[in-house]
C-alpha positions in Angstrom: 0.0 0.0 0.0 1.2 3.2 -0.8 2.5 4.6 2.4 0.3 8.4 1.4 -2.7 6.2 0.9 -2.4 4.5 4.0 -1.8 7.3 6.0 -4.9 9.3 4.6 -7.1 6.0 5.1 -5.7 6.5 8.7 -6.2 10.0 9.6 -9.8 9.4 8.5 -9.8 6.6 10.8 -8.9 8.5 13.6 -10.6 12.0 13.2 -14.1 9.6 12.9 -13.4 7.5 15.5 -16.5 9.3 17.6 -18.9 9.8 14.7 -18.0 6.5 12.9 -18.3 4.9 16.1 -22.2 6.5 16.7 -22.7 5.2 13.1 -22.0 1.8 13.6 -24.1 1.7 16.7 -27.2 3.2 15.0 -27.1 0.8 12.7 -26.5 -2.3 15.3 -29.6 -0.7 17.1 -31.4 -1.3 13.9 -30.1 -4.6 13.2 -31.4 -5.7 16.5 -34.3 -5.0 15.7 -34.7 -8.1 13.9 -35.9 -8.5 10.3 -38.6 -5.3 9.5 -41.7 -6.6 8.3 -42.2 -8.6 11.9 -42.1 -5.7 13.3 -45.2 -4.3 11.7 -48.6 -4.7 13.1 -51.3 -6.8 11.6 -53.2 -3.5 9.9 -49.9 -2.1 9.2 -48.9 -5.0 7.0 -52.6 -5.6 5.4 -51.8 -1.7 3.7 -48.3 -3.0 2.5 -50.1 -6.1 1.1 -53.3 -4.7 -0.2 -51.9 -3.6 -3.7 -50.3 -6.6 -4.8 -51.4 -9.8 -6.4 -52.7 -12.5 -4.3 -48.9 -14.0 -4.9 -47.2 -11.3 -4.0 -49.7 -11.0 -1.0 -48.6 -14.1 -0.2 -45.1 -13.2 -0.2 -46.0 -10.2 2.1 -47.4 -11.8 4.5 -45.3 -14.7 5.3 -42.8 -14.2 7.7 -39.9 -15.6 5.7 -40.4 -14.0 2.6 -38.5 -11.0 1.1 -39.3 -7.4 0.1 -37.1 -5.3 -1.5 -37.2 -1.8 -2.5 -37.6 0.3 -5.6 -36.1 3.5 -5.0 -36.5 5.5 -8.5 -35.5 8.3 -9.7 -37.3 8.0 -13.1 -38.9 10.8 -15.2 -39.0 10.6 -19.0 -37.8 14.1 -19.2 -34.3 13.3 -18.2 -32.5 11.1 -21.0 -30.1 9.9 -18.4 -33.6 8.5 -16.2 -35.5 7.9 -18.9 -34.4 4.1 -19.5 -35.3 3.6 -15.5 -39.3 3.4 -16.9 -39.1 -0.8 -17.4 -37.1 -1.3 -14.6 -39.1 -1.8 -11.7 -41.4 -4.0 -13.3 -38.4 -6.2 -14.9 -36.8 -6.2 -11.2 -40.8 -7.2 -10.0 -40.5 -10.2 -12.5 -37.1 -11.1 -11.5 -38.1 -11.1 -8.1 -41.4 -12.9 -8.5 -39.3 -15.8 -10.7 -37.3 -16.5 -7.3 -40.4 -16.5 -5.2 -39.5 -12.5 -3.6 -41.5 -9.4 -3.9 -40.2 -6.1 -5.1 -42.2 -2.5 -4.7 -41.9 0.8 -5.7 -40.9 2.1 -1.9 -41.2 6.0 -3.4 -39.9 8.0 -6.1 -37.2 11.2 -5.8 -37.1 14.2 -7.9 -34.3 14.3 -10.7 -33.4 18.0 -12.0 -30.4 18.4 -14.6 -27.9 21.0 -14.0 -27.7 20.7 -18.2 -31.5 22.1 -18.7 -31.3 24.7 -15.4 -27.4 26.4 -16.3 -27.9 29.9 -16.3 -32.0 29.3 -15.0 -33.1 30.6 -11.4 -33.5 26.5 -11.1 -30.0 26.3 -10.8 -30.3 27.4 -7.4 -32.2 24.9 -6.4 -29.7 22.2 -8.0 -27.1 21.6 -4.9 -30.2 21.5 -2.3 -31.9 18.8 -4.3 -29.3 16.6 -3.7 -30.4 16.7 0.7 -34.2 16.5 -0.4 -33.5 13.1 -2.2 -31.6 12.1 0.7 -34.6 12.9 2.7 -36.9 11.2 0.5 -35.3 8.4 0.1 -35.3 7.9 3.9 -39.0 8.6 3.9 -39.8 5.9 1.4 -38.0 3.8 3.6 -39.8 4.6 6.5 -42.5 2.1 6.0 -40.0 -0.1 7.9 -41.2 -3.0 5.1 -38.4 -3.9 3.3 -35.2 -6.3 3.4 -33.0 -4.3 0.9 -33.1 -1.6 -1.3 -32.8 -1.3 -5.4 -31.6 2.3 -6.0 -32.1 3.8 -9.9 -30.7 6.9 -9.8 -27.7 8.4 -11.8 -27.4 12.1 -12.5 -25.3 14.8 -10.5 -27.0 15.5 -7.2 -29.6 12.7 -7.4 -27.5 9.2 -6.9 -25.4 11.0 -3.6 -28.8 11.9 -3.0 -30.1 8.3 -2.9 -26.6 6.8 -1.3 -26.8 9.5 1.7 -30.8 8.3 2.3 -29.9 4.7 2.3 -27.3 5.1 4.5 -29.6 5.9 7.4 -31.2 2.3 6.9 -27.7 1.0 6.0 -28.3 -2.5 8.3 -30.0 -3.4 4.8 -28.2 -4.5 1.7 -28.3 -1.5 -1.5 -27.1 -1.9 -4.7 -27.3 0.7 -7.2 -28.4 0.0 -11.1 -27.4 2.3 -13.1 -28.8 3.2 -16.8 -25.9 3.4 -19.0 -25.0 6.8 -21.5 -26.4 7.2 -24.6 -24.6 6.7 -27.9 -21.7 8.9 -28.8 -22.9 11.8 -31.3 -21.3 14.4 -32.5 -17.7 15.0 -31.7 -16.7 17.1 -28.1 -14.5 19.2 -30.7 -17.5 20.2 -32.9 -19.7 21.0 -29.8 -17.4 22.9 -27.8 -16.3 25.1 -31.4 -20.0 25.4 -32.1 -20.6 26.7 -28.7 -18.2 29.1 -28.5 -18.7 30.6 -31.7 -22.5 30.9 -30.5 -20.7 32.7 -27.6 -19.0 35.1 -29.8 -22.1 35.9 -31.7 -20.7 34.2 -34.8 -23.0 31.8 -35.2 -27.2 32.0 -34.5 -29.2 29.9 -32.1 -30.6 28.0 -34.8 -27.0 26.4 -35.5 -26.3 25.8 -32.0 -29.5 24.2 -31.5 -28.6 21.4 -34.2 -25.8 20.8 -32.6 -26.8 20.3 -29.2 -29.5 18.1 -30.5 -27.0 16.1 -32.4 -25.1 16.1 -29.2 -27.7 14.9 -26.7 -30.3 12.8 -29.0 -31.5 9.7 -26.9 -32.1 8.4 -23.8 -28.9 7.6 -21.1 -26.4 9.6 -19.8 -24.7 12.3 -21.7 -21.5 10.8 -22.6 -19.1 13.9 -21.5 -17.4 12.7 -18.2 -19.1 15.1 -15.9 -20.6 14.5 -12.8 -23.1 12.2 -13.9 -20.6 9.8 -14.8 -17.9 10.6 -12.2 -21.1 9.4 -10.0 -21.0 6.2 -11.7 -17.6 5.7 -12.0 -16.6 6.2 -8.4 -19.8 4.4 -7.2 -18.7 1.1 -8.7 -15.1 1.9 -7.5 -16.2 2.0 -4.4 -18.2 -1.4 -5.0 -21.4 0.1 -4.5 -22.9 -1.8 -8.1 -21.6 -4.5 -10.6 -18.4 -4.7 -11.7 -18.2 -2.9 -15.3 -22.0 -2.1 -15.6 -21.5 1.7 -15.2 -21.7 2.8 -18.9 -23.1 0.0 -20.5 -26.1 1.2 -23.1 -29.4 1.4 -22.1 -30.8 -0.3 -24.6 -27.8 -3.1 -24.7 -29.2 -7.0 -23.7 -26.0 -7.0 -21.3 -28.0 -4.2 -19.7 -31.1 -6.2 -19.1 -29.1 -9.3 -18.0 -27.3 -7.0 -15.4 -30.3 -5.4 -13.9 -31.5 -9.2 -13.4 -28.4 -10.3 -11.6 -28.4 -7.4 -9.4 -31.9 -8.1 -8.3 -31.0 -11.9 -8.2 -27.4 -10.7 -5.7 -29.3 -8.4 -3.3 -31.7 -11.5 -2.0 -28.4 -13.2 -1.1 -27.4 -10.8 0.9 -30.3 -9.7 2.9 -30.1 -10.2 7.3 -29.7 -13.5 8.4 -28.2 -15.2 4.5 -24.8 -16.3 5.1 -23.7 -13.3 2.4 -25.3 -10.5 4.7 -23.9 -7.2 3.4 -25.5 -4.3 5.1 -24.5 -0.8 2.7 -22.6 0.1 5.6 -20.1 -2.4 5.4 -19.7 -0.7 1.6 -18.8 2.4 2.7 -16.0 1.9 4.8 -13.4 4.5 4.9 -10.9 2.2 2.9 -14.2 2.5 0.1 -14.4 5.7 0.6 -10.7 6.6 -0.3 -10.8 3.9 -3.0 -13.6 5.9 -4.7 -11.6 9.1 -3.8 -8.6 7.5 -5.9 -10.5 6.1 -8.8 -11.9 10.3 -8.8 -8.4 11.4 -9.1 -7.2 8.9 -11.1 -9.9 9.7 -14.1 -9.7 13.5 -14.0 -13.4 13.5 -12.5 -15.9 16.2 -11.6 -15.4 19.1 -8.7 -18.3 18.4 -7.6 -17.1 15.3 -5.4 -15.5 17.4 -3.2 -18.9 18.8 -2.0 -21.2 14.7 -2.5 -18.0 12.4 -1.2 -17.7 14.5 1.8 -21.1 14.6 2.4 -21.6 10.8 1.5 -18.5 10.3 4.1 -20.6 12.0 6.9 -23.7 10.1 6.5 -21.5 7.1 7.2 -20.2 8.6 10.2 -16.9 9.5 8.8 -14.9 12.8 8.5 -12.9 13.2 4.6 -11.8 16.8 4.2 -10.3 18.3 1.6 -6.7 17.8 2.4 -7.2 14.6 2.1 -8.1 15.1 -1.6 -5.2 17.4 -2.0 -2.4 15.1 -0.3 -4.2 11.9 -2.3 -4.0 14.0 -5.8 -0.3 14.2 -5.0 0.4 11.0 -5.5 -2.6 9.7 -7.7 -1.6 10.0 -11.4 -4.0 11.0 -13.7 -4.6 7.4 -15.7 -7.2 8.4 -18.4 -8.2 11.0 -20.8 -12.1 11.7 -21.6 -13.6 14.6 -22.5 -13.0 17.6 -21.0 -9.7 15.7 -20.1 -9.2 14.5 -23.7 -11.4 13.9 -27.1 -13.0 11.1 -26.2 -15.9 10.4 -24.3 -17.2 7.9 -21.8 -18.1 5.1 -24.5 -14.8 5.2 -25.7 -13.5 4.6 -21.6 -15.8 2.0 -21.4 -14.5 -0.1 -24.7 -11.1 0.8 -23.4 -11.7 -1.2 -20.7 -13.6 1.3 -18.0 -13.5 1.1 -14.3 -12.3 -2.6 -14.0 -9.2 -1.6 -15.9 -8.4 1.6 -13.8 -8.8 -0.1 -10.8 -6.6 -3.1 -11.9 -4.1 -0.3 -12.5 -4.6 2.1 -9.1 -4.1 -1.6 -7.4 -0.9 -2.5 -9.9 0.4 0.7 -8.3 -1.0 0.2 -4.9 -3.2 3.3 -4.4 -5.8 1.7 -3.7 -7.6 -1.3 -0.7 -8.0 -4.1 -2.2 -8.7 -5.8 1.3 -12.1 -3.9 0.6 -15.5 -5.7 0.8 -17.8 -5.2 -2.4 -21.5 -5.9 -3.8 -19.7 -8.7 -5.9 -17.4 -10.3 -2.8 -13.8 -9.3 -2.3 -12.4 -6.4 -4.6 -10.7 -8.8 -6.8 -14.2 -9.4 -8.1 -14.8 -5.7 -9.2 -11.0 -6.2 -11.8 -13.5 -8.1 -14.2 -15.9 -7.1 -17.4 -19.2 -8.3 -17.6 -20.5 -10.5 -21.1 -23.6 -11.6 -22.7 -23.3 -14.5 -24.9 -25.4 -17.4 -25.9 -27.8 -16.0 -23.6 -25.3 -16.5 -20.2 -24.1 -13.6 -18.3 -20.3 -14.2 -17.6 -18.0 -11.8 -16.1 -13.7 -12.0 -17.1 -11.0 -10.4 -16.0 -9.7 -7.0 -17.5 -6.5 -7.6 -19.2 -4.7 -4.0 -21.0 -6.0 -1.2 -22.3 -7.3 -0.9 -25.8 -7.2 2.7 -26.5 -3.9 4.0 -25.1 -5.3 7.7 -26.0 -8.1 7.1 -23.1 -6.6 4.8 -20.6 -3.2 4.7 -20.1 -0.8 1.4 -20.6 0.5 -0.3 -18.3 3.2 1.6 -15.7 2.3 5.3 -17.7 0.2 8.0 -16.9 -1.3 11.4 -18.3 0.0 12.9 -15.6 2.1 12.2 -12.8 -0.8 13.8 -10.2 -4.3 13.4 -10.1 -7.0 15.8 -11.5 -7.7 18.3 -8.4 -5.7 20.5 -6.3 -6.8 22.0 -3.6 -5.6 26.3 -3.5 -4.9 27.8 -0.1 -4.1 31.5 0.8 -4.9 35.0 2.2 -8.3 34.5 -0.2 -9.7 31.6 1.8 -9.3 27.9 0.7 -10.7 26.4 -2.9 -10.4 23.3 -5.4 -9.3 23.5 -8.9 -9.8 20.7 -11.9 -6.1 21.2 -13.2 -6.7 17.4 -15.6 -8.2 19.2 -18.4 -5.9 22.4 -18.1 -3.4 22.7 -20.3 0.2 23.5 -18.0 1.3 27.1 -19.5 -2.2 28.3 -18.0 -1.5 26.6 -14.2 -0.3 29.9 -13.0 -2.0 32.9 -13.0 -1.1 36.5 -11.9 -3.3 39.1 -12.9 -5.7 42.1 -11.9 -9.1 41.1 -10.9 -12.5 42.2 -12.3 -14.8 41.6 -9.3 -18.1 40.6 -10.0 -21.8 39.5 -7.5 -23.5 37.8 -10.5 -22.4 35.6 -13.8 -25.1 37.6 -15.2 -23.0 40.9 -14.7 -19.3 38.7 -16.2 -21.9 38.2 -19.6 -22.6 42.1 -19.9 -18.7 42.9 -19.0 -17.6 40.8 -21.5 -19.8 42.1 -24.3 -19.1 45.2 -23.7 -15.8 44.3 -24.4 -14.4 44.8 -20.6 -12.6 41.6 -20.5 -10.6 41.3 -23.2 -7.0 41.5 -21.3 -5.2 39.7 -18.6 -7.6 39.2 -16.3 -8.8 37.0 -12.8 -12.6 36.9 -13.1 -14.3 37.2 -9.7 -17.9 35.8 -9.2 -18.6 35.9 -5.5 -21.8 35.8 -3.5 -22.8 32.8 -5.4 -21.8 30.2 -2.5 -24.2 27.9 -0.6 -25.6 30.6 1.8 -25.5 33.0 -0.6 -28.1 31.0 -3.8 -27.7 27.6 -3.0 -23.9 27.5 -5.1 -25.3 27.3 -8.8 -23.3 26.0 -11.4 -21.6 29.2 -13.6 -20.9 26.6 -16.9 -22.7 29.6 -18.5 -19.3 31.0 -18.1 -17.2 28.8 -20.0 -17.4 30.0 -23.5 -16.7 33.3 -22.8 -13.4 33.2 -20.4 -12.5 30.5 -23.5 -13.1 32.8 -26.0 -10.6 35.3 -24.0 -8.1 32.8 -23.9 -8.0 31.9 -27.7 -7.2 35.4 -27.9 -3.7 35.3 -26.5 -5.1 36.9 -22.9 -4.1 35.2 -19.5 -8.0 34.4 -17.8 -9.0 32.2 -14.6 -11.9 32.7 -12.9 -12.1 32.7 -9.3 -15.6 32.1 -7.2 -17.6 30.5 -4.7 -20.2 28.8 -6.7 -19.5 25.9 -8.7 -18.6 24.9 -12.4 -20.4 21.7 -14.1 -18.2 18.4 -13.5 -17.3 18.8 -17.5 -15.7 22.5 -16.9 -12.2 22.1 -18.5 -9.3 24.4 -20.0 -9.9 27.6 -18.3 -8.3 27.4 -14.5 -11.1 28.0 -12.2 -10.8 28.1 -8.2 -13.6 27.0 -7.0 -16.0 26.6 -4.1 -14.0 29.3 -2.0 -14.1 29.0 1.8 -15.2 31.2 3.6 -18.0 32.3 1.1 -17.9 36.0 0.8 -21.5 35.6 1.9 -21.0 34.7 5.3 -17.3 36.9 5.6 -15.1 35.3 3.3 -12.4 37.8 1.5 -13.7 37.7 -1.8 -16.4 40.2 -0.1 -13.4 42.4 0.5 -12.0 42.3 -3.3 -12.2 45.1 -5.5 -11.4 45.1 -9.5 -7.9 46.2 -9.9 -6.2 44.0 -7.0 -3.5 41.7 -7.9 -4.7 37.7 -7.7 -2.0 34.7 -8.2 -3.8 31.2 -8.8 -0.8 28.6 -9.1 -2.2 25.0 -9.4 1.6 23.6 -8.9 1.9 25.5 -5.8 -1.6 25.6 -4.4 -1.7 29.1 -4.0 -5.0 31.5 -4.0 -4.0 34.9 -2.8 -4.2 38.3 -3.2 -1.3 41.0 -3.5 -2.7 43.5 -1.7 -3.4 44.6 2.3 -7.1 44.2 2.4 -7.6 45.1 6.5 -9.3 48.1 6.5 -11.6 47.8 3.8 -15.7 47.2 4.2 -16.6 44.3 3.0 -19.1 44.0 -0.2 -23.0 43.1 1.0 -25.0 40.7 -0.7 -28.4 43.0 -0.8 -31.7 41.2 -0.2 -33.2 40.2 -3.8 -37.4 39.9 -4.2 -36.1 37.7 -7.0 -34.7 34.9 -4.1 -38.3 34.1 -3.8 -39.3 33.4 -7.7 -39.3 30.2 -9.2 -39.6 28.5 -6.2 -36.6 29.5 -4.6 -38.5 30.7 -1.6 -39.0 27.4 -0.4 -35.5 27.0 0.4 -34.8 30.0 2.3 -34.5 27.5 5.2 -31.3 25.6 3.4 -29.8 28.6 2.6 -29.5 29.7 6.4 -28.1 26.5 7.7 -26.1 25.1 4.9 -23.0 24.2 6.0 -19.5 25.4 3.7 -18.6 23.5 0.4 -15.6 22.3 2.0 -17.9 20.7 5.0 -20.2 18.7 2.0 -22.4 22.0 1.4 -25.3 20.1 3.6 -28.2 21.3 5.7 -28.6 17.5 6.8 -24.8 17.4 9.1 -23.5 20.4 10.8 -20.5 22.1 10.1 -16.6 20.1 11.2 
């Protein structure tokens, strides 16, 4: 083991010996309790019953048969969630075919952060992620069920589900994911298309075709943001079946998985010699694997803010120097799109999450004493088959696309993807995998903005063009519920094709698929709640160094007043009233940005 690895591992250990520790005991205390449906009193069973056939009445109410749940987070809306329409009746079959019953426990809501950049429901995006946590734990109340199904995939929705689950985490949980769509049109086309939209070079009618050619079925979008940097560290961290992240929706091998997992989880319910409650899965040796695999694949920002938050629920403590001192030593072992051309298909073929795993252990940067869904982590090194109407699994050998995952003892990069930046500014993270190195380093005079909506008119009016640190404050957790600014992109690109130096510098957030412009992100403390971006003015002298981890400012800012966020009417529109209550007790990015665990 990698002697950084094992110390981070460690320290986590340690500094959650108390919460971990209170975890644990919740979830003995629940164990005790003895199997759930005994529990229930005759009229309380007769409603869990009273929907279902008389078979699966039968099921229901005897005593040794099982119940598992259908946690969904299905709306044919959502490409990505779309495909999840069949599945709880293909997982009710399955079940029914081994003499179990399956139901529908509840459904959460699924937004996309790709239909609500630049929308007041942007706003809303981080919070949703705590609401599905709550939901999920609600569906679960009923106390009626022996494990739980979860169909979720997108950005704040599967953290969502995994942080819900974990309160009932004496029960076995798998996850089934729904696989991305079919590559369209080339990353290089979009992203061109895009900016020249951006630059006013092209009308919306062109850019329209193109995103439609981009995102044009159902599944996942196939860039590798946070969607897929869910998937990707979920089955690192064992959570589903080895190699069934991104296969296709509509793919037979998708249908044969979904059986098997729905076959697996009645092994392992309480009292079957397999018993594997979720919290066994997310162990802080998991947790750090699925921090690793992050690193390793030049994943999304975002899982600073969901695998911290994901950590508490489980009782333990990951902070962001953990990321940082893991990133030192993690190299960077694929390329896909923003980190590279290709996109999340062309990982998969490559030989996806079995193959970077067999390399992170090859290199020993990650536990492979781990427990997973499949057995021992050995099992999660092979790719799942369909042939002759048998699902086998085999062990990944190389890689097949050298451009996406790297060979055998090379890397990308000798570091991970993230760094964190500390200074006189406050503390933030920075995607550095899809940056190229000449822009790493930064020194240049700020332009201080409160909105992204204000950085659009600057650069229009033609303010920006020049070396320049763009500052987008008051857009942190407190402040608006830390909405995406992806809006952003095309325009601090277009300044850098130009020959200008250009970062940006906030303490909102940037979509997991945010690449070649150097952004710090998610500063602590917010300027909200008295962090020194309030204190900024345009003119002052920022250096952002990625190799260094530096954010700081030149100047002496003691003495100055800080900037006030002013009290909008707007805050209330489009439903954002309803969270005025998250936005009070939110705690910082850097503490998981939750209003469910209070602040470390």
């Amino acid at each position: 083991m990698h002697p950084v690895v094992k110390a981070v591992t460690q320290r986590i250990k340690q500094r959650s010996e108390r919460t971990r520790d209170a975890y644990l005991a919740c979830m003995a205390r629940q164990h005790a309790a003895g199997k759930p449906r005994t529990r229930l009193s005759c009229g309380n069973l007769a409603h869990v019953a009273a929907a279902g056939s008389t078979r699966q009445q039968a099921v229901l109410l005897e005593p040794g048969g099982l119940n598992m749940a259908i946690i969904t987070a299905y709306n044919d809306m959502l490409s990505a969630h779309e495909p999840y329409r069949d599945y709880p009746d293909q997982i009710k079959q399955r079940l029914a075919q081994l003499g179990q019953s399956g139901q529908v426990a509840g459904g959460v809501p699924a937004m996309c952060d790709g239909i609500t950049q630049g929308q007041p429901g942007m706003e809303l995006s981080l919070f949703s992620r705590d609401v599905i946590a709550q939901a999920t734990a609600v569906a679960m109340s009923h106390n009626a069920f022996d494990g739980m199904l979860l169909l979720g995939v997108c950005d704040k929705i599967a953290p969502g589900q995994l942080i819900g689950a974990l309160a009932f985490g004496h029960l076995p949980a798998l996850f089934i994911p729904s696989g991305p769509m079919s590559s369209g049109i080339s990353n290089r086309e979009k992203v061109k298309v895009r900016q020249q939209y951006a630059e006013h070079r092209v009308d919306k009618t062109a850019l329209q075709a193109v995103e439609c050619r981009s995102y044009h079925s159902c599944g996942t979008c196939t860039f590798y943001g946070t969607a897929n940097s869910n998937q990707l560290v979920f089955e690192a961290m064992g959570l589903m079946l080895p190699g069934s992240a991104f296969v296709h929706p509509l793919s037979p091998l998708r249908r044969a998985l979904t059986d098997y997992a729905s076959e697996l989880i009645v092994s392992q319910v309480m009292g079957a010699t397999n018993y594997l409650p979720l919290h066994a899965l997310v162990s802080e040796k998991n947790i750090v694997n699925g921090i690793v695999a992050l690193l390793a694949s030049g994943g999304s920002t975002n899982h600073t803010i969901h695998l911290i938050a994901i950590a508490r629920a489980a009782g333990l403590i990951v902070t962001w120097d953990d990321f940082s001192q893991l990133s030192d030593v993690v190299p960077l072992l694929s390329r896909i799109y923003p980190n590279g051309p290709e996109d999340i298909n062309a990982f998969h073929q490559a030989g996806g999450t079995p193959l970077l795993l067999k390399l992170l252990a090859e290199r020993e940067l990650v536990h492979t004493d781990t427990r997973s869904c499949v057995g021992g982590f050995e099992a999660q090194l092979t790719f799942p088959h369909w042939a002759d109407q048998q699902l086998s699994w085999q062990p990944v050998t190389d890689s097949t696309n050298p451009e996406v995952i790297a060979p055998r003892a090379h890397a990308f990069l000798d570091f991970g993807g993230l760094k964190v930046l500390s200074g006189n500014l406050g503390r933030a993270v920075m995607k550095v995998s899809a940056v190229a190195p000449e822009h790493w380093r930064i020194e240049a005079p700020a332009m201080v903005f409160d909105s992204q909506q204000a950085v659009e008119a600057a650069y229009f009016s033609g303010a920006l063009f020049k070396d320049v640190v763009v500052v987008v404050r008051f857009s942190g957790p407190a402040a608006n519920g830390m909405p995406e600014l992806h809006k952003l992109i095309p325009l601090l690109s277009s300044i850098q094709q130009r020959g200008f130096q250009v970062a940006l510098v906030t303490d909102g957030r940037l979509s997991g698929a945010s690449g070649k412009v150097p952004a710090a992100l998610h500063v602590c403390p917010e300027a909200k709640l008295g962090g020194m971006l309030a204190y900024l003015q345009s003119g002052d002298h920022l250096v952002l160094d990625a190799r260094a981890g530096v954010l700081k400012v030149q100047e002496c800012l003691s003495g100055r007043t800080p900037a006030i966020l002013l009290e909008d009417e707007s805050q209330a529109d489009w439903g954002r009233g309803l969270f005025l209550g998250f936005r009070e007790q939110v705690s910082s990015a850097e503490s998981g940005a939750s209003v469910l665990f209070p602040e470390i």
